[in-house]
N, C-alpha and C positions, 0 to 999 in steps of 0.2 A: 436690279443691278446696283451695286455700293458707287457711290460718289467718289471723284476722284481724292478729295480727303480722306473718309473712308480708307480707300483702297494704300493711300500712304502713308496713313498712322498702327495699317496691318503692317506694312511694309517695314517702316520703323519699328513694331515690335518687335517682328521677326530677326532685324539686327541687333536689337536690344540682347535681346534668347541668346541667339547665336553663339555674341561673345559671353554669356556670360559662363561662370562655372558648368552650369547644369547641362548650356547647347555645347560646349565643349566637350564633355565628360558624354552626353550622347550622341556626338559625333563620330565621336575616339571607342562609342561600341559595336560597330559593325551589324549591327542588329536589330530589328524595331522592338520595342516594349510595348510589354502588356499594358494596359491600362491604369491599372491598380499599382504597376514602377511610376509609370508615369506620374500619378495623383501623390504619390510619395514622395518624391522623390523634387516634386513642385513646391510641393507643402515644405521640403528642409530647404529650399532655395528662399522661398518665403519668414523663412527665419521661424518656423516651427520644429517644437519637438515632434517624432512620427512614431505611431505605431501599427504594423504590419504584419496583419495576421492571414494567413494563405498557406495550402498545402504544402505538401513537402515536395523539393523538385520545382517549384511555384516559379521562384527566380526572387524569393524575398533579399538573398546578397548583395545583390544588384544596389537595393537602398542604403546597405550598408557602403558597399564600393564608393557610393557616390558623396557619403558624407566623410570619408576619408579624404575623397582626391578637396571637398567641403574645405574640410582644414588643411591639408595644405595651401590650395591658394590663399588660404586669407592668415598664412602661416598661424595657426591654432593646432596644437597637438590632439589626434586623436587617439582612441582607446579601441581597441574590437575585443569586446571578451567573447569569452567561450566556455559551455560547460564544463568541456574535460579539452584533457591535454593532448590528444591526438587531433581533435578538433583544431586546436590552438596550431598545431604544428603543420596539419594541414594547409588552414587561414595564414597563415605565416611564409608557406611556402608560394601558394598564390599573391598574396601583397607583395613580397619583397620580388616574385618575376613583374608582378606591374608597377613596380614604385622603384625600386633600385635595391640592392642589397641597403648603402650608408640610409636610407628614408625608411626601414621598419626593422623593430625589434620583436624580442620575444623574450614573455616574462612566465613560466609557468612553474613556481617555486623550488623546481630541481635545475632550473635549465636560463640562463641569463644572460640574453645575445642584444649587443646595442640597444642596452635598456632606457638610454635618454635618445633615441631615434622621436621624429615627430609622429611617428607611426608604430605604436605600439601595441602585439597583440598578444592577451595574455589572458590565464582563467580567474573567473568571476572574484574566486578567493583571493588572488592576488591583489585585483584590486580595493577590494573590504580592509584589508590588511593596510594597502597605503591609504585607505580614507582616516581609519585611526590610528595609524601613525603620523601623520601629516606630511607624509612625503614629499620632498620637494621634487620627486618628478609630475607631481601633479599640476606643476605651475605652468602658464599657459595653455591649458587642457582647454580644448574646445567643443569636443565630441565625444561620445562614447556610444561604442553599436555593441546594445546586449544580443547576443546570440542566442535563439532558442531559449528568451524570455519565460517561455512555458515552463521552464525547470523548478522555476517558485514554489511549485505546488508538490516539489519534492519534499519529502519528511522530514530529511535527515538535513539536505542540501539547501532548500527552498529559502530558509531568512535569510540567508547569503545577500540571494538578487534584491530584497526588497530592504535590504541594509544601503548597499550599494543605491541603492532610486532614491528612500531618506536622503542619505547624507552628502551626492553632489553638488557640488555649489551650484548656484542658482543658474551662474550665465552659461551653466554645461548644456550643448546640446545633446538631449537623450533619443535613441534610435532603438526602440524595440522590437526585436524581430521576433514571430512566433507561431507556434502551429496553429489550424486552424481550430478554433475554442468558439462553444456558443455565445460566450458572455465577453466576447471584444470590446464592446461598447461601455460596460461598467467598468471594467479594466483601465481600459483611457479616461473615463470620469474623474477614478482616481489619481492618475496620471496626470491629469490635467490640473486637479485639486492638489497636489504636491508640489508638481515642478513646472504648472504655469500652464498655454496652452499646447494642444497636443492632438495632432488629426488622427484618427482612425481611417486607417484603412484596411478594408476586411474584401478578402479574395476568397470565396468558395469554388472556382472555376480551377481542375487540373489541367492544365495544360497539355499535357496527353490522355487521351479520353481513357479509363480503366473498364477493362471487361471482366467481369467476373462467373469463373466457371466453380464447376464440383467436377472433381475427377473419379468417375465411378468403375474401376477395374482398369480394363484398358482406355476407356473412353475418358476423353474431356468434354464435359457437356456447358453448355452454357445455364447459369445461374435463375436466369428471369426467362419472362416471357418474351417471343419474339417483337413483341409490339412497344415494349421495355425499354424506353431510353437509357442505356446504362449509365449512362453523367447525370441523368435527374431521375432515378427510379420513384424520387417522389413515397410517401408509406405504404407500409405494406403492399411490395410489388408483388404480381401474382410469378410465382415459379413457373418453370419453364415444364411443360408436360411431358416430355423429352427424358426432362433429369427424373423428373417423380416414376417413369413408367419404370427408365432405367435401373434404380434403387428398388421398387416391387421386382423385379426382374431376378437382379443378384440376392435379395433376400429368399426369395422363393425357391430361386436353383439350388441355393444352401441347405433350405428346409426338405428340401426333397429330397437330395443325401445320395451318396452314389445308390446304383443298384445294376445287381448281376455282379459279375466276380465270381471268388471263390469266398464260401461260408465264413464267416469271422467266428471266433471262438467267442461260444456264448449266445450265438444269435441266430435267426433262421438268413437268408440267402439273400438279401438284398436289404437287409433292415441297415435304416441309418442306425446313428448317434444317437443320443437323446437330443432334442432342438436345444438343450438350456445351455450346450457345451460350444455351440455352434454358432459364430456370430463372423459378419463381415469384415473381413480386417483393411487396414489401409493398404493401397499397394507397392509391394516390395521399391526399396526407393530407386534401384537400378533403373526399374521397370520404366519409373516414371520418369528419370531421367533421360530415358532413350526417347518416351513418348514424347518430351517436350524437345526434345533434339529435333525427331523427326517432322515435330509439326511447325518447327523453325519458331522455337517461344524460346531459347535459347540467347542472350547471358540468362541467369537465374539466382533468385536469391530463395533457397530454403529453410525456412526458419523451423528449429526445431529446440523445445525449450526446453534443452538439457547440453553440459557440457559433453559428456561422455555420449551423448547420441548424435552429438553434431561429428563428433572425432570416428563413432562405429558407423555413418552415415556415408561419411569418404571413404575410407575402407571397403565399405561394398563393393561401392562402384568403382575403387582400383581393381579387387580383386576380384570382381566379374568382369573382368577384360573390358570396359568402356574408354576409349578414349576420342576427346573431342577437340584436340587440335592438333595442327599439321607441322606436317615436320619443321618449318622456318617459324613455326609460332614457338613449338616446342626447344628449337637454338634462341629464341630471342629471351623466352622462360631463363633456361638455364644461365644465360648473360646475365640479368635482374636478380637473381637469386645468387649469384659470386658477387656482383658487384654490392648488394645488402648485405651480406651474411662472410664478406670475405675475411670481417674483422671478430669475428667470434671464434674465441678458445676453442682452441680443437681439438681439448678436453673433454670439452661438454657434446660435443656434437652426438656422442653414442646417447647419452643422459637425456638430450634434446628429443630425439627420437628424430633428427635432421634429415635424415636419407631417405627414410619410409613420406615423411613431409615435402621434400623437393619432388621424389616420383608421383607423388598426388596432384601435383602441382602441372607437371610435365604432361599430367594427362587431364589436364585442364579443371580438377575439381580441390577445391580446398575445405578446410575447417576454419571458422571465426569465433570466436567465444574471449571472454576476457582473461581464462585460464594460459592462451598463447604466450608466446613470448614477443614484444613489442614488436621487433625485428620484425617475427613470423607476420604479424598482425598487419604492419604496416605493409609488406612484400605484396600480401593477398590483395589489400586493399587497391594498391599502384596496378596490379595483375590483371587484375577484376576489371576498373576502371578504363585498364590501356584495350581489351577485351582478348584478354590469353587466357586466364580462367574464367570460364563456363559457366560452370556450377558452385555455387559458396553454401554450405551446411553452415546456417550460424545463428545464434543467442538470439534473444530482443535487445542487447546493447549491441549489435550492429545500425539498431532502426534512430537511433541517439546523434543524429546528426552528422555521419561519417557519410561522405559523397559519396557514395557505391549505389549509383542507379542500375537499374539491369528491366529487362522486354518483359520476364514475367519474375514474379515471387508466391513461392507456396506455403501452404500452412498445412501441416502436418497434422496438428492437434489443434482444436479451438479451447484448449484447457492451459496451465500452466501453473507450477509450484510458486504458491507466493511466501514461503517461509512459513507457514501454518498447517497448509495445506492444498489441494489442486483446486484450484477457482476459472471461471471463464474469465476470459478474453475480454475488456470493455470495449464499446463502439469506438471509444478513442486509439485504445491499441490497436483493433483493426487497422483503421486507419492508417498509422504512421508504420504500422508493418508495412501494407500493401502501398502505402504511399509512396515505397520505392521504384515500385511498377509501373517502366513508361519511360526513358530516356528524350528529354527534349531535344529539338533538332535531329534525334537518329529515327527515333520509333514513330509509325503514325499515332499507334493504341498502345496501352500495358497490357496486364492480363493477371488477375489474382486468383490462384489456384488452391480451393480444397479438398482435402484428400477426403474419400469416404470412407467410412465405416459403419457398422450396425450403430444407433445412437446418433449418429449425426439428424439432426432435423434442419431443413433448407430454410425451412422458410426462418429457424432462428440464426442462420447464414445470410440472411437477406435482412433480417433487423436490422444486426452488426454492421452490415454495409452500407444502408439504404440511412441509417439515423446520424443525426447531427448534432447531438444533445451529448456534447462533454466540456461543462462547463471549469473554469478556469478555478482553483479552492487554493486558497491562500492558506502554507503550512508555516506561516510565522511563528513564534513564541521566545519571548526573550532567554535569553544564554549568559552566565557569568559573566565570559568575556563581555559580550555585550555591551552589561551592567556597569564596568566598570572603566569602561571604554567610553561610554555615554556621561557618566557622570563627570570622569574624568575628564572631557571638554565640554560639556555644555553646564553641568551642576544637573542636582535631581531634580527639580521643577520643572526644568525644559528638556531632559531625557523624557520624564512620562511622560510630556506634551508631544514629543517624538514618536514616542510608540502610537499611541493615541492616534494616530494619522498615517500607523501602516494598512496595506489591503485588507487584512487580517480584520482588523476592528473597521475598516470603511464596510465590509462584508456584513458584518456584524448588525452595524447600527444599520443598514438598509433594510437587511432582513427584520429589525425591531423596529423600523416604521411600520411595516403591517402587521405585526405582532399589537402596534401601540396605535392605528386603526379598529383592530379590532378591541380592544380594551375601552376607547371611546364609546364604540358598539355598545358593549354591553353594561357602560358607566349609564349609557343612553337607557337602556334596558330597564334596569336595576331600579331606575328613578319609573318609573310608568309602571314596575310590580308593584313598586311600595304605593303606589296612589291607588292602586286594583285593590289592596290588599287595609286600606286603612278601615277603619271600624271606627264608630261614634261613642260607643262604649266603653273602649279603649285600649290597649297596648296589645295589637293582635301577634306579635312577635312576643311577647310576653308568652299569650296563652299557648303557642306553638311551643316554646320551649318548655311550657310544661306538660303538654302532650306529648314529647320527646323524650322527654324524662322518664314519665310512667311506662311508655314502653319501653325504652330501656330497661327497666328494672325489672318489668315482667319479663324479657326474654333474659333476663339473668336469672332471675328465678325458675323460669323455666328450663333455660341449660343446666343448674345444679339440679334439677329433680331429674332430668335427662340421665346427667352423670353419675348420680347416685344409681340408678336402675342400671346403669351400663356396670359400675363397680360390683352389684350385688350380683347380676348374672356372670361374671367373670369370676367370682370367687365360687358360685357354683360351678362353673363349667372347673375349675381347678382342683375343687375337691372330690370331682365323680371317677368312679374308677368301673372296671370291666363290669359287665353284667347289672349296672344301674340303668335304671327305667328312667327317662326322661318325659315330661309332658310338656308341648309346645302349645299355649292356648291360642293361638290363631297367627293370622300372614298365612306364605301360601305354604310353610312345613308344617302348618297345624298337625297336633297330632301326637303318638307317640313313636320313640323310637330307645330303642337298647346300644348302650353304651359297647362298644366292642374293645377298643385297648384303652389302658391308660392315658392322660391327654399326655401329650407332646410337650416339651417346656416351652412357656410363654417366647412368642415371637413379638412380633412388630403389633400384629393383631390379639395377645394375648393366647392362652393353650390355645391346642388345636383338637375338635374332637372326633372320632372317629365313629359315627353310627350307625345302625342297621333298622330300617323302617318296617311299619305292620307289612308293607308289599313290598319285601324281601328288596327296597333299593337302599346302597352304599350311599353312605354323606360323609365330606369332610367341613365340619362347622367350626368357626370361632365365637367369641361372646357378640362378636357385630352383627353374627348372622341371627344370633336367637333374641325375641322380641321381649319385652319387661313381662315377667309373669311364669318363664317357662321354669320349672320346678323340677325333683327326684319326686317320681310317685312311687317307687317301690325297686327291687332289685328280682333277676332270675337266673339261673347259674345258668353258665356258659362254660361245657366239654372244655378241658383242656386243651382238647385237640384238632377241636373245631377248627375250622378255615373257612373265613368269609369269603375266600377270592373263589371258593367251588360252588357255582351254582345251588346246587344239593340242597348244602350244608346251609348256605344263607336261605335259603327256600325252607326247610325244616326248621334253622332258628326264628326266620319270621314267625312260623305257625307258632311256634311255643312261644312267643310273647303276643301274638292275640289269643294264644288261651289263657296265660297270666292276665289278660287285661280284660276278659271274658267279653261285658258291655259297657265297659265303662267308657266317657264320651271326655275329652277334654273341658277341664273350665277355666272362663274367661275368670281370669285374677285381674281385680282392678288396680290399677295403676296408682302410684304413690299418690297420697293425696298433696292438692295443691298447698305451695305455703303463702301463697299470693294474699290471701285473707287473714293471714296473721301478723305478716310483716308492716310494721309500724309504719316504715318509709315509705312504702307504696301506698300506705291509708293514708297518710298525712299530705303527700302529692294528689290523691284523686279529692282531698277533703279541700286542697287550693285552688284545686282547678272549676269545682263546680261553684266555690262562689268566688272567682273570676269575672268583672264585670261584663267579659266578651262570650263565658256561657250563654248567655240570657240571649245571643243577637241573631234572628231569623239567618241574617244571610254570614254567619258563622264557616259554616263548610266552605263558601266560595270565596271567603276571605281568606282562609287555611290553604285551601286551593294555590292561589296567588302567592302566599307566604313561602310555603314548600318550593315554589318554581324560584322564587327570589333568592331563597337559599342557598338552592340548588347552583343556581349562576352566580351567586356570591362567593363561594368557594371556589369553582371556576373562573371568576374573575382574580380573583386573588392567587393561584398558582400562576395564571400567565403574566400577575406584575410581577413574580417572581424570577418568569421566564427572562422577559424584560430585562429586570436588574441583574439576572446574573450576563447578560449577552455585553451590555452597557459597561464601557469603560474595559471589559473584561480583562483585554492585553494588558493595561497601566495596575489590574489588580496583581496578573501574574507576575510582571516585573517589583509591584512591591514585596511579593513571597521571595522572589530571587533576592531581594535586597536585604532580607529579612534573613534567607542562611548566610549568606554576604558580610552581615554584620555581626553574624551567630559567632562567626568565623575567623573575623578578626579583617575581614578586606577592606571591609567599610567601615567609618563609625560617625557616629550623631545621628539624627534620626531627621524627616520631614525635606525641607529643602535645606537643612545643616548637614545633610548626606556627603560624607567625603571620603576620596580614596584613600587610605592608608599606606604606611612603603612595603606592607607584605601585597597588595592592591597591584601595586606598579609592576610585579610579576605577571602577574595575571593577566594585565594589560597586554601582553607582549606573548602571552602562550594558544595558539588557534590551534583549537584537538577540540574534537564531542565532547572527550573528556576532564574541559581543561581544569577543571574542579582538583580532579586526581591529582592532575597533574603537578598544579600550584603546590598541594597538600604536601604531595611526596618533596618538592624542591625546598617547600618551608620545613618541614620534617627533618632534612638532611638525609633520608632515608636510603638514600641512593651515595649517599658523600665516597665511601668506601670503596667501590665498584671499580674494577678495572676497567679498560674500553671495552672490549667483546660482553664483560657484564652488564655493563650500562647502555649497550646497544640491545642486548635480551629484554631485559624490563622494560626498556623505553617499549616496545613493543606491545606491550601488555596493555599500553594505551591506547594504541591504534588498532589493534589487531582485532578482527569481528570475524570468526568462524564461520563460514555458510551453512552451514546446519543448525537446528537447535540442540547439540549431542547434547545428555545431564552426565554422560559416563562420568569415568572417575579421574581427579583433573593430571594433566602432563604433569610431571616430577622433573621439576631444574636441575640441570646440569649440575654437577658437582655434589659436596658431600651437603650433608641434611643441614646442620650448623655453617655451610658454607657463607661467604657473604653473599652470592646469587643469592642462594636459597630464602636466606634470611632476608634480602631487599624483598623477593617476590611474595613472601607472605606477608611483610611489612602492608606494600602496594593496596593486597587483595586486601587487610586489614581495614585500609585508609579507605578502601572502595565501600565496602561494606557499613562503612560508619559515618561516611555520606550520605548512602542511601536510608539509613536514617533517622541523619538530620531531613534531609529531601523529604519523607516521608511524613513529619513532625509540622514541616511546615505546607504541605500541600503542593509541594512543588515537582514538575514532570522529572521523574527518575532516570538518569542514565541507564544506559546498559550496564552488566557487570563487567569487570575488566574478564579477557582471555587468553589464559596461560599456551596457546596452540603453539603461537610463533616462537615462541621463547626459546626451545632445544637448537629448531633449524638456523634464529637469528645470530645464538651462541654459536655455534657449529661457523658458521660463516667470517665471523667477525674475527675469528680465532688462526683463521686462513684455510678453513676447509673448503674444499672443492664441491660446485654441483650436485655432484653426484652423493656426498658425504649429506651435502643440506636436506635434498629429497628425502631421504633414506632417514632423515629423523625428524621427519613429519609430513602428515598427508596435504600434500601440497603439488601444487602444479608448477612448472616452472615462471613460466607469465604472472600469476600469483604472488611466487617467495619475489619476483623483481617488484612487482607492483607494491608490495606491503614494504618491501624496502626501500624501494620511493619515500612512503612515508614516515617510515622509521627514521631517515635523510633528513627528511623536512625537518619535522619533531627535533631531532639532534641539532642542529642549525638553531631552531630557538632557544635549546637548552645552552647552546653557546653561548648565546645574546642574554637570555633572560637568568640562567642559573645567579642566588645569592652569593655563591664562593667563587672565590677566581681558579680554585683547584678543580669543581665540578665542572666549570667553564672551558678547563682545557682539558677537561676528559671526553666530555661531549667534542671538542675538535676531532681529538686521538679517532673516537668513538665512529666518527664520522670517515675520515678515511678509512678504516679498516671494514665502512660496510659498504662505501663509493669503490668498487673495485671489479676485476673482469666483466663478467656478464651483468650483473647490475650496472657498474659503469655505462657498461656499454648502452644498457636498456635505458639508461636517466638521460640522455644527449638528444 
């Protein structure tokens, strides 16, 4: 038992706790935490940076939650970013019900709501943007919670987050939130090595236990074996015998094929199909609907990785009569869905396809995809969540951090289009698919459902599931803006210092410690052959390389004596015609054989020839196939009319050419003679080497021996310093190529640490686009100067705009007449794109995409004041789509505001702007 001190310096800590921020703020949550909140969430009270890796559903908010309420007490502004903007708006609508509407804003670069609140949540990009501009809302910032930190490792998006980690000031506290990744631990190393110290917390535990079935026809079967803890299946878990009989089962019944009936045409009276036509398909998705209905695994998330299959997916199961909720669910539906959608043109509603969408809705199943329209999207999401829709058909950008938990989730396919092509599923996307499955506090267990089909293999369903190996890959690499943005406040010596010490190159040089262990190794190595290999006589690397020599030069001599015999038999095989006697002096055609048609004109393998042997067999030879020596011995006519393909006939011409050939036997023709012994070079190398002083030495060979291995790993040691050096520094080499078209260019000029921005620079500065190269060019160009608003709103598009297909068809044709100024801005554009790429090209540097002319008809069309319905109708486009790309065409316009050279382009891009902020986009940007 503790001592009465003891017992009241517990006592007093516990008062300590109590008041402070953290026993407050878990007080004020009604609920106990996990562990791993706890440790977190100790650690930000400790005055630590935190990083928080744990499933999805986990409760990793929580740590975010708490370094908000953080900064308010100790009045310090905090930051919550977000990947995407529905996320934000989500996060935004939660903070401001717990904090007051006046204590949080919302900054997501179309949408700007009390943006000096102490409490501001906003995407990633917005705030990269006020790091290098220097915002003065940054002042007093005390906190920032990266959201779904994992995003890093995005291609296109990823330097974003590790811009933002670089460049916060020192005393920011940083709050990573993130999926669960093998490599948490290196992650925070670096973390820790940038922005000081940094606890890791790493949660593999879901919080509702996931069960994992295969759905084989009508049956749900369970994944593993019954003995199978499904939370730690641990490797290679053994399948459940259950599912494997069940799968032999439906294959077999397939293969066996109906039988009896009536005769099919064509067949006798019970015969299947042919089995190659015949494969198990997945089951009808109604089916599976009603099955998860009735086995009460219902809400459900169906992922299906296509836009148009998630949209023909709902459709079914409207129009096979399913519905799954009750008539007061159904009135509470249709209230939710007036009061969202009561502000949308009642224009568009036919265009929308709104009516066939609300009765989908009404009977509890929706579509999700990023094609919807905001509105649509956000309805489902609130729908879903409140639990009035059921069932949700939708993309893998549902799985991206939008709260839509639900009891089970299915997977359709384990395959999915990656823009190339259909690739599997990684363990990680498992993962954050099924990691929806399992609603805390409702559900006791989830449940993740695979559909069968012929080709599915379980036990590679059980990898997916069962592995933990999705390591964390930094896709940094510096960007224009960047470049010029870095130099811009810091100068170049300490920009490349900057790079230098993103994850990217911390990755890098980890990986080139064992790279540069092993290089020791074999430095180690290198010295113990050469002491194996020394000679007393002397320089045994000498006489190696003249044993090296001489064989070289014999197999050179050798391959011309080769080539020449290949040349001489190929001009024979070219100049033989019908009825020529061939002799083959040995291999296994030895022999002769009579020429039958003229050769064929030289192909890949030179003519082709066609011949008939003494035992009446067909040959098609080239000069590869006949060996140095084969000759014409003679010629015998060959019938006009002859036909080699009739038995007969080649049977009779064989005999007449072994009676031409009576007993004559093939002869061995000797092969060119060697030049080896006349060539001077090769005598004068064998006349060095034998009076070489290391000829003379008994133990010669095992010196040679040792020499050759030394060599061998000398060459190998030297590609991996190679490896080495190109790994080292890598990042600060590719930001010198960016600096290098930079200055090609005119953004930059002076060279080394005299590196400076330029006033065509200072645009640049201020332009955030993939493309913002183009960008700059087109604005320094004037190219765009001319343009009216609806024109300048088309082109700006050309910047952002990225097709989801890779079509090469032939490209959209701009509005207006050919010589028009549209027309003539957008080939200007493509010109200036094209002539970047190579410069890019010239200097080594990663290439953009090319700009795409898609949006350009539908942007024009709009801008101009056409209707919806007008927009669709002049390009393949979704609705949710033309508003999303108009978002960013917004954006983009907004900076062409700010950053255009002229004050005329300056208030075109305004003009530009309201005419594309208007109805349904309006609406969709709020």
């Amino acid at each position: 038992m503790s001592s009465p001190a003891e017992r009241y310096a517990a006592f007093a800590q516990r008062q300590v706790t109590e008041r402070s921020p953290w026993g407050r703020f878990r007080a004020a949550l009604g609920f106990e935490l996990d562990e791993f909140q706890v440790q977190a969430c100790e650690a930000l009270q400790a005055d630590r940076d935190v990083l928080v890796a744990a499933p999805t559903g986990a409760g990793k908010t929580v740590v975010g939650e708490f370094a908000i309420a953080l900064g308010l007490a100790h009045g310090r502004k905090a930051f919550y970013t977000t990947p995407i903007k529905a996320l934000s708006n989500q996060k935004f609508a939660d903070l401001r019900e717990a904090h007051g509407a006046a204590n949080v804003g919302l900054l997501t670069g179309d949408t700007t709501i009390n943006g000096e609140a102490p409490v501001v949540v906003m995407t990633t990009e917005v705030l990269r943007n006020m790091l290098y501009s220097s915002s003065p809302t940054l002042a007093d910032l005390g906190y920032v919670v990266m959201d779904e930190v994992h995003y890093l490792a995005d291609r296109f998006r990823g330097p974003v987050w590790e811009e933002v980690i670089l460049h916060l000031a020192s005393d920011v506290h940083l709050i990573s939130l993130s999926a669960t990744v093998s490599n948490a631990e290196e992650f925070g190393d670096w973390l820790t090595e940038v922005r000081g110290d940094t606890a890791v917390v790493v949660s593999e535990v879901r919080p509702v236990p996931l069960w994992q079935h295969v759905m084989v026809g009508r049956d749900v079967l369970d994944l593993y074996s019954a003995h199978v803890d499904p939370t730690r299946p641990g490797t290679n878990p053994p399948i459940s015998p259950d599912l494997v009989e069940s799968i032999r089962s439906a294959e077999r019944q397939l293969n066996r094929g109906p039988t009896g009936g009536r005769r099919g045409r064509g067949r006798g009276r019970g015969r299947p199909a042919p089995a190659r036509h015949r494969i198990v398909r997945t089951p009808p998705r109604p089916m599976v609907v009603d099955r998860l209905d009735r086995a009460g695994l219902l809400p459900a998330i169906f992922f299906i990785f296509s836009r148009a299959g998630c949209e023909a997916a709902a459709d079914q199961v409207v129009r096979h009569g399913i519905t799954l909720t009750t008539e007061a669910e159904r009135k509470e539906i249709a209230e939710e869905v007036e009061r969202r959608c009561a502000d949308l043109p009642r224009e568009d509603l036919g265009v929308l396809d709104f009516w066939a969408w609300r009765e989908s809705l009404l009977a509890g199943v929706a579509a999700h995809h990023a094609g919807l329209l905001p509105v649509f999207k956000e309805a489902v999401e609130a729908l879903f969540a409140a639990g009035l829709v059921k069932v949700v058909f939708a993309t893998e950008t549902l799985a991206l951090g939008i709260n839509m938990p639900a009891r089970s989730v299915v997977l359709e396919r384990l395959t999915k289009w990656d823009g190339r092509g259909h690739a599997d599923i990684t363990p990680g996307e498992y993962t954050q698919l099924t990691g929806r499955a399992g609603r805390r506090g409702i559900d006791v267990e989830g449940h993740a459902v695979v559909l069968y089909s012929s080709g599915l293999d379980p036990v590679a369903v059980a990898g997916l599931a069962s592995r933990r190996t999705y390591p964390l890959r930094s896709s940094f690499h510096p960007t224009y803006n960047m470049a010029v943005n870095l130099i811009s406040t810091t100068g170049f010596g300490r920009a490349r210092e900057t790079l230098e010490t993103s994850f990217a190159q911390f990755q890098a040089d980890r990986s080139v410690v064992g790279l540069a262990r092993q290089a020791r190794s074999m430095t180690e190595a290198l010295d113990g052959y050469a002491e194996a290999m020394a000679c007393h006589l002397g320089d045994i690397e000498e006489y190696l390389a003249l044993r090296t020599e001489i064989t070289a030069r014999e197999k050179d001599l050798s391959r011309a004596r080769s080539r020449a015999a290949r040349e001489a038999t190929a001009e024979l095989v070219g100049s033989l015609r019908r009825g020529d006697v061939i002799q083959i002096p040995h291999g296994r055609r030895a022999g002769f054989a009579v020429v039958l048609t003229t050769p064929d004109p030289p192909g890949l393998d030179g003519p082709l020839l066609h011949v008939l042997t003494t035992d009446a067999r067909q040959a098609r030879l080239t000069a590869a196939d006949l060996p140095h020596g084969t000759d014409r011995w003679g010629r015998i006519t060959i019938g006009k009319h002859v036909n080699p393909r009739r038995p007969q006939e080649r049977r009779d011409l064989a005999a007449t050419l072994r009676n031409a050939l009576g007993a004559a036997e093939p002869e061995a023709r000797p092969r060119p003679p060697s030049t080896s012994g006349s060539d001077t070079d090769l005598a004068t190398a064998r006349e060095r080497l034998r009076h070489h002083p290391c000829h003379g030495c008994s133990d010669r060979e095992d010196h040679l021996r040792w020499a050759r291995r030394r060599e061998k790993l000398a060459k190998e040691h030297q590609q991996l310093l190679g490896r080495i050096e190109g790994r080292t520094s890598s990042i600060a080499r590719d930001f010198d190529r960016v600096c290098q078209v930079l200055t090609q260019l005119g953004y930059l000029s002076g060279s080394g640490d005299e590196t400076s921005v330029t006033a065509q620079g200072t645009w640049l500065r201020r332009l955030y686009s993939e493309k913002d190269l183009v960008l700059a060019e087109c604005l320094r160009g004037d190219v765009w100067a001319e343009l009216d608003p609806a024109a300048l709103a088309a082109v700006t598009s050309i910047v952002v705009y990225s097709s989801r297909s890779d079509d090469t068809g032939e490209l959209p044709i701009p509005p207006g007449r050919a010589d028009g100024p549209l027309a003539l801005a957008v080939h200007a554009t493509r010109r200036i794109s094209r002539r970047l790429d190579s410069v890019e090209r010239e200097h080594g540097v990663r290439r953009a995409q090319p700009v795409d002319l898609g949006l350009v008809r539908p942007m024009y069309v709009w801008a101009q004041g056409g209707t919806l319905t007008d927009v669709l109708d002049a390009g393949d486009l979704a609705a949710g789509d033309f508003v999303r790309w108009s978002r960013q065409v917004i954006d983009l316009l907004d900076q062409i505001a700010i950053a255009a050279p002229s004050t005329q382009l300056r208030r075109t891009a305004r003009q530009a702007l309201d005419a594309v902020r208007r109805g349904i986009v309006a609406y969709g940007t709020t």
